[in-house]
ZADO-1210 file (C-alpha; in nm, 4 decimals, padded with zeros to 6 digits):
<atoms>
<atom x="-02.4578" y="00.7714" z="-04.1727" code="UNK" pos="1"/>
<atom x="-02.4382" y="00.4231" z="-04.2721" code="UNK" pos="2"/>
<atom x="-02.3777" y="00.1339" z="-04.0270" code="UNK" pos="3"/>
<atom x="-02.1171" y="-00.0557" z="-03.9934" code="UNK" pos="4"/>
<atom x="-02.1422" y="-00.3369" z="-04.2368" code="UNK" pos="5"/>
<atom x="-02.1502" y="-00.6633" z="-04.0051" code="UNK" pos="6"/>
<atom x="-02.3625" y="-00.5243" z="-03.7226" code="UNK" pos="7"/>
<atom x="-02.7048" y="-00.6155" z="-03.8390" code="UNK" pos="8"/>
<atom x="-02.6271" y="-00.9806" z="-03.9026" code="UNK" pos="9"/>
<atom x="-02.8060" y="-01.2425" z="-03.6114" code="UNK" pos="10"/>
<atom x="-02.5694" y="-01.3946" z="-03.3743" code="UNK" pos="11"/>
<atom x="-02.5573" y="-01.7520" z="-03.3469" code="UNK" pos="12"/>
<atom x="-02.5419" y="-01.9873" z="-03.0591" code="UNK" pos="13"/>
<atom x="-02.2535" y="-02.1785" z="-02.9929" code="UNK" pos="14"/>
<atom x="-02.3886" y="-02.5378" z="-02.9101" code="UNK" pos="15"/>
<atom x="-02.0241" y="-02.6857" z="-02.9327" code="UNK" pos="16"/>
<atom x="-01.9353" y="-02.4905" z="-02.5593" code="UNK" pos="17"/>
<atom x="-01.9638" y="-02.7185" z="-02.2298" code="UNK" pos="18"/>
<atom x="-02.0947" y="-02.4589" z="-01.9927" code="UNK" pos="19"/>
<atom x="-02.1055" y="-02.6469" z="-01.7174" code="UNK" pos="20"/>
<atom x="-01.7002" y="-02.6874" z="-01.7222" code="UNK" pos="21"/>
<atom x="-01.6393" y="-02.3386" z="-01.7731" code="UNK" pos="22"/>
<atom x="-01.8493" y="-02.2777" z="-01.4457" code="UNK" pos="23"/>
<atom x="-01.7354" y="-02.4997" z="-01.2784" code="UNK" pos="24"/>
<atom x="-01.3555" y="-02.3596" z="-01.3666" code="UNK" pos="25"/>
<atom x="-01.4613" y="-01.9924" z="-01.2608" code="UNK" pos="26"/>
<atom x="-01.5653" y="-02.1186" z="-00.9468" code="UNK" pos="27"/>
<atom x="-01.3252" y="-02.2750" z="-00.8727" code="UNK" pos="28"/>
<atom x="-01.0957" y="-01.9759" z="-00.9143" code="UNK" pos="29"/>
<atom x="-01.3166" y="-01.7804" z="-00.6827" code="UNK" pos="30"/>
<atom x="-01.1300" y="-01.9003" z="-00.3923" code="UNK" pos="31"/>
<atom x="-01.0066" y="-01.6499" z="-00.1138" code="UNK" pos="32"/>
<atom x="-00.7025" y="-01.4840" z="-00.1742" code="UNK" pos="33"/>
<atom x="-00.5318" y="-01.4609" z="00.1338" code="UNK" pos="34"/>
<atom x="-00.2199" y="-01.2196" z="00.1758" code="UNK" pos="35"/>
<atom x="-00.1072" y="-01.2961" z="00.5172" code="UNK" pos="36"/>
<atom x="00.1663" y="-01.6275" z="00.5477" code="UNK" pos="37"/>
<atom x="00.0017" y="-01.7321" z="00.8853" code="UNK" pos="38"/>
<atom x="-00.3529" y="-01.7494" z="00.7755" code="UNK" pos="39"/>
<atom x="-00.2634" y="-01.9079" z="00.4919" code="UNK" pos="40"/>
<atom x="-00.0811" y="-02.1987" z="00.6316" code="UNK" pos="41"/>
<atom x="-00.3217" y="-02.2473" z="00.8702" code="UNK" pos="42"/>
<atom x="-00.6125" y="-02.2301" z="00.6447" code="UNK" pos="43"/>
<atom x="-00.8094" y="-02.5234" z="00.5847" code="UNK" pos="44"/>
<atom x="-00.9877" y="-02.5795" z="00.2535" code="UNK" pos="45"/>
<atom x="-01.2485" y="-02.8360" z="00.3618" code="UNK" pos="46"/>
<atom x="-01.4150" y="-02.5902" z="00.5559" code="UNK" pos="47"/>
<atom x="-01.6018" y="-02.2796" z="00.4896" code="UNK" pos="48"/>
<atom x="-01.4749" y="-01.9209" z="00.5449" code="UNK" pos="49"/>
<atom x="-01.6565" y="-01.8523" z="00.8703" code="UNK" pos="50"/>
<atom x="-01.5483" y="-02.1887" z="01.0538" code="UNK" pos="51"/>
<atom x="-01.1326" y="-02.1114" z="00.9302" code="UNK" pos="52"/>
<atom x="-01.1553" y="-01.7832" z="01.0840" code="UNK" pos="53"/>
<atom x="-01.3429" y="-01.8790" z="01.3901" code="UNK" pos="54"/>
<atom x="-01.1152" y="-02.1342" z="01.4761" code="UNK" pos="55"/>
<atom x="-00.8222" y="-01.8939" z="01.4139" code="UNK" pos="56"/>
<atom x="-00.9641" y="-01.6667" z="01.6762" code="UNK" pos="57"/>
<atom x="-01.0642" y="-01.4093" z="01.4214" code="UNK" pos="58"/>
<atom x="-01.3776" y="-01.2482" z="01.2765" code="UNK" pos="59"/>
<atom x="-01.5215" y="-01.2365" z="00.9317" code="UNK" pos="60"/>
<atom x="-01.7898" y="-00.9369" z="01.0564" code="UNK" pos="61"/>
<atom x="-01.6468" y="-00.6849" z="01.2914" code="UNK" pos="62"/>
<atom x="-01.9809" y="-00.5560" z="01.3443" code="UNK" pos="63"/>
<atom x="-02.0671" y="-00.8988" z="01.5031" code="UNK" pos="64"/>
<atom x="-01.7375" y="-00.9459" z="01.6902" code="UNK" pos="65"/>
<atom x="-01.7929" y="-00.6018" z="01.8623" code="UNK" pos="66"/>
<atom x="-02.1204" y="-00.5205" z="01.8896" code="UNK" pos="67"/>
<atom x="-02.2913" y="-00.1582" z="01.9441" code="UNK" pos="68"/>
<atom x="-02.4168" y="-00.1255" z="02.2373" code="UNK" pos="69"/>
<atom x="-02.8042" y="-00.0420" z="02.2017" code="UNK" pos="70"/>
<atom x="-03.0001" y="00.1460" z="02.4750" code="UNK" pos="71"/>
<atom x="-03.2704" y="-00.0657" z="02.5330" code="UNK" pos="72"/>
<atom x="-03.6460" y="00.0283" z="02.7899" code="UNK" pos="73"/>
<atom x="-03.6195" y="-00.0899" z="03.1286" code="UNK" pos="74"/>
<atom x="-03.7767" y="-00.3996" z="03.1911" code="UNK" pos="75"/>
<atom x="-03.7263" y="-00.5975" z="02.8506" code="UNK" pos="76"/>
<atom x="-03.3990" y="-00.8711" z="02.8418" code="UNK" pos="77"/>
<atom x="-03.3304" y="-01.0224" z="02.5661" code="UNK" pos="78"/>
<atom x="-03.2715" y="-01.4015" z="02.5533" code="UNK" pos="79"/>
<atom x="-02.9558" y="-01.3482" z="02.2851" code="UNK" pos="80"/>
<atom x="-02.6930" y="-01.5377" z="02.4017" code="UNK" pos="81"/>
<atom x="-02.3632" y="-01.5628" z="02.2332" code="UNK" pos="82"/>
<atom x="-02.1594" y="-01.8951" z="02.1006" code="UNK" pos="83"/>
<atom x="-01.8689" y="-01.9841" z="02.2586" code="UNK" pos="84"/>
<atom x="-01.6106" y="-01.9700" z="02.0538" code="UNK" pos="85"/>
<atom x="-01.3667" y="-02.2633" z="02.0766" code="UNK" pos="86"/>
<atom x="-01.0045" y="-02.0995" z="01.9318" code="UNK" pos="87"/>
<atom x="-00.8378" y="-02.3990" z="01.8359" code="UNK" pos="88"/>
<atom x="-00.5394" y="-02.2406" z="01.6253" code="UNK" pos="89"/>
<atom x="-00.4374" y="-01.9953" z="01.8910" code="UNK" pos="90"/>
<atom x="-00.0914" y="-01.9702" z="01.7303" code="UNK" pos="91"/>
<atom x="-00.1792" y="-01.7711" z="01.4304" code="UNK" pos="92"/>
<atom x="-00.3197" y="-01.4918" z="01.6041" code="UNK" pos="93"/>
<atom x="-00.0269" y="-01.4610" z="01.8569" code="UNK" pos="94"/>
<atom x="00.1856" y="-01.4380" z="01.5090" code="UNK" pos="95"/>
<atom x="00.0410" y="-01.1858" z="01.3957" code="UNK" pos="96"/>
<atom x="00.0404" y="-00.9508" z="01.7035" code="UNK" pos="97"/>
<atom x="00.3705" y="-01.0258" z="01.6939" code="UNK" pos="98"/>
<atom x="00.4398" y="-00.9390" z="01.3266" code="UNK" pos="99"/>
<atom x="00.2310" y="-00.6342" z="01.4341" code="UNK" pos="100"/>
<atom x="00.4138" y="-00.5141" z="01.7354" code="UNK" pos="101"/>
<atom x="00.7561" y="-00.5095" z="01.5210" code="UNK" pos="102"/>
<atom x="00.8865" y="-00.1539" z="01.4424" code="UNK" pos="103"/>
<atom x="00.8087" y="-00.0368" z="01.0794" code="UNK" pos="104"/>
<atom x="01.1188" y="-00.0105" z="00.8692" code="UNK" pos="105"/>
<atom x="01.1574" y="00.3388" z="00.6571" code="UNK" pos="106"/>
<atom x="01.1574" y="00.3143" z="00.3016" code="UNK" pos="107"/>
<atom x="01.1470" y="00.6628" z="00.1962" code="UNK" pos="108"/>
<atom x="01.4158" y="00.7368" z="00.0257" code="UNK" pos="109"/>
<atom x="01.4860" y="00.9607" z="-00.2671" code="UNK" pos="110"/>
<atom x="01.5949" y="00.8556" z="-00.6671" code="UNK" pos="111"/>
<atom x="01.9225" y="00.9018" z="-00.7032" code="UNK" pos="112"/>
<atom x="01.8857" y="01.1670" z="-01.0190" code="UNK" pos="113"/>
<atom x="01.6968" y="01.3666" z="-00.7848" code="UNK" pos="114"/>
<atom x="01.9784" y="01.3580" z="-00.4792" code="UNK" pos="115"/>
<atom x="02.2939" y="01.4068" z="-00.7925" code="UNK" pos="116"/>
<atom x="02.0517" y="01.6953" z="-00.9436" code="UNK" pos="117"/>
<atom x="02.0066" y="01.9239" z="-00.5889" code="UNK" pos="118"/>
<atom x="02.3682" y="01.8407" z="-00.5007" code="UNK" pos="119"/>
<atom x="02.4652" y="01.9915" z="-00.8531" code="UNK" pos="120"/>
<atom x="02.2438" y="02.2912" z="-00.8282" code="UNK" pos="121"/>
<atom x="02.3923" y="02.3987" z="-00.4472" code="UNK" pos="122"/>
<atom x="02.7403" y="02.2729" z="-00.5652" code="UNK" pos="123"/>
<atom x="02.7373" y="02.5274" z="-00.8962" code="UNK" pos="124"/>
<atom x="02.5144" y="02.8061" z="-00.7618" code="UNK" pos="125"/>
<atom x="02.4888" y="02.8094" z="-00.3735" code="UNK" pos="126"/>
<atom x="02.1627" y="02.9758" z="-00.2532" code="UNK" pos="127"/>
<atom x="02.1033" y="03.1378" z="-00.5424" code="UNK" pos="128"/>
<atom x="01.7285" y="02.9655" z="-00.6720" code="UNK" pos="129"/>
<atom x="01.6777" y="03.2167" z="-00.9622" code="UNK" pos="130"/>
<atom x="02.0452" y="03.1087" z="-01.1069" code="UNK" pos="131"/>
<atom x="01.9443" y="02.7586" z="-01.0487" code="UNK" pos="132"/>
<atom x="01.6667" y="02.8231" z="-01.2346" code="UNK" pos="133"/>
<atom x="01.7900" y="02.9198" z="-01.5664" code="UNK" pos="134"/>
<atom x="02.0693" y="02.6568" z="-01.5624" code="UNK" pos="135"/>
<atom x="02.1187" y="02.4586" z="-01.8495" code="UNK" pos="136"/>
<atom x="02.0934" y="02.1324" z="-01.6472" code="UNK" pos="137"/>
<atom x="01.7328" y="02.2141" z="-01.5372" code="UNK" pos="138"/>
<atom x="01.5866" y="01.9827" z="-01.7512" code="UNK" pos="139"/>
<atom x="01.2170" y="01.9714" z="-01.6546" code="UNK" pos="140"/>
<atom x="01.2696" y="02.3837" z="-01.6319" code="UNK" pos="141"/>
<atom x="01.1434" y="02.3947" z="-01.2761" code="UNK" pos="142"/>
<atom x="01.1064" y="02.7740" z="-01.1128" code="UNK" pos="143"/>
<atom x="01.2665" y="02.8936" z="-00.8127" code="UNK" pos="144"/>
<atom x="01.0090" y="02.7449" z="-00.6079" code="UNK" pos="145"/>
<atom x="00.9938" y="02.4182" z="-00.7220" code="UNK" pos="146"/>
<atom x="01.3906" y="02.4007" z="-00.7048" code="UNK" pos="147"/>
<atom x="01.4655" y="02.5277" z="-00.3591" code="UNK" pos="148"/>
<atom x="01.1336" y="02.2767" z="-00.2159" code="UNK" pos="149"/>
<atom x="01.3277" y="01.9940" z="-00.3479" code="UNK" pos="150"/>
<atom x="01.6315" y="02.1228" z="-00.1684" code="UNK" pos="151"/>
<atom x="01.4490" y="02.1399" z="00.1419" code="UNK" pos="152"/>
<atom x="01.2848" y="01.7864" z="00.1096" code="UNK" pos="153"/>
<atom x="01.6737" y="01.6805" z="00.0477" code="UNK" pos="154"/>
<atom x="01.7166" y="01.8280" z="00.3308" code="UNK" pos="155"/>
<atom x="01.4692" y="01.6561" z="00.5367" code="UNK" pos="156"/>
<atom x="01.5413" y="01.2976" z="00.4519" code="UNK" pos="157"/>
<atom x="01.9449" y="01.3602" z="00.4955" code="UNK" pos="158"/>
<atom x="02.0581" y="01.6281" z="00.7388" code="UNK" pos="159"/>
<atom x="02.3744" y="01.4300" z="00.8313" code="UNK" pos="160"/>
<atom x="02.4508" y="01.3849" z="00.4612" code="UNK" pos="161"/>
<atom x="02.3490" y="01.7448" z="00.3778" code="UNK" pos="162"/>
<atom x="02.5547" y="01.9106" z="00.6600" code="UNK" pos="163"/>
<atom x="02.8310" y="01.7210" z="00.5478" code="UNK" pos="164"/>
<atom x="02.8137" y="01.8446" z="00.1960" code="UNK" pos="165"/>
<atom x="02.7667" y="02.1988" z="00.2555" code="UNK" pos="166"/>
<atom x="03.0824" y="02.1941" z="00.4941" code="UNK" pos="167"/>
<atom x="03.3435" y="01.9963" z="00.2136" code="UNK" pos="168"/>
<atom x="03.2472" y="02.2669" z="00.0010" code="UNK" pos="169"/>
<atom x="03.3400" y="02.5454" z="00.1953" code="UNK" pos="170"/>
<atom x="03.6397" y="02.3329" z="00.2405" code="UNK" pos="171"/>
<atom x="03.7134" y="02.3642" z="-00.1226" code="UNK" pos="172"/>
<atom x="03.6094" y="02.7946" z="-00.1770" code="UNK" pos="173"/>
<atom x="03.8466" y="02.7513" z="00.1224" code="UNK" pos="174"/>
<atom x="04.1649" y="02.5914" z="-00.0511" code="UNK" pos="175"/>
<atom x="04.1010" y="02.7729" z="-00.3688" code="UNK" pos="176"/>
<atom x="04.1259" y="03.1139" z="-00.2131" code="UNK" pos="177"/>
</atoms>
């Protein structure tokens, strides 16, 4: 098989690039990212990631903030003795235990084509799954299974709603009979 045609040619150097620019432009973009709001306002970029952190009251190696505790033969001490640690941006930790001890908020919640589709299938055909099943508005032609599991996980996320539902329409086989 033939090569491609401009594979075998020599590749030339490009003397007109300032490399020293471009490095110092990727390093420069190799800063930390930081996510949380409190670190980040507190964050000082004179210093180096070790000292910010220290100072913050937090560690950069958990292993070295809490240390295994090593069995060692009776009769040997070690002379390791460890730095005090002078916290002097006390507030940012306190923020975050704070933002930490806050209740999570649910966001589980259902699409709404989902909730209009199971509300459809138990409006039209009740219990019946195997109806459901061949109805023409069972678009991704799920079984039996697969329809009365997302009934049940509708009816996990809203009993109230559900209950509610189920009763207006015996309401209505009520006032048509």
């Amino acid at each position: 098989m033939p090569k491609a045609k401009g594979k075998s040619r020599r590749q030339k150097f490009a003397y007109g690039v300032n490399r020293k620019r471009l490095y110092r432009r990727a390093r420069r973009r190799a800063a930390p990212r930081i996510e949380c709001s409190h670190i980040r306002h507190a964050w000082d970029s004179t210093k180096s990631v070790a000292q910010n952190l220290a100072e913050m009251g937090l560690a950069g190696d958990p292993n070295a903030a809490v240390p295994i505790a090593r069995r060692q033969p009776q009769g040997t001490e070690t002379g390791r003795r460890r730095k005090k640690v002078v916290v002097r941006k006390p507030y940012v930790l306190s923020e975050m235990e704070y933002e930490a001890s806050l209740p999570e908020k649910k966001s589980n919640t259902l699409s709404r084509d989902l909730i209009d589709y199971v509300r459809y299938m138990i409006q039209h055909h009740g219990e019946n799954y195997k109806e459901m099943a061949r109805d023409e508005k069972n678009y991704y032609q799920d079984t039996p299974k697969q329809i009365k599991r997302k009934i049940n996980v509708y009816k996990n996320f809203y009993p109230e709603e559900y209950k509610d539902f189920v009763e207006s329409l015996k309401q209505e086989k009520m006032d048509v009979q």
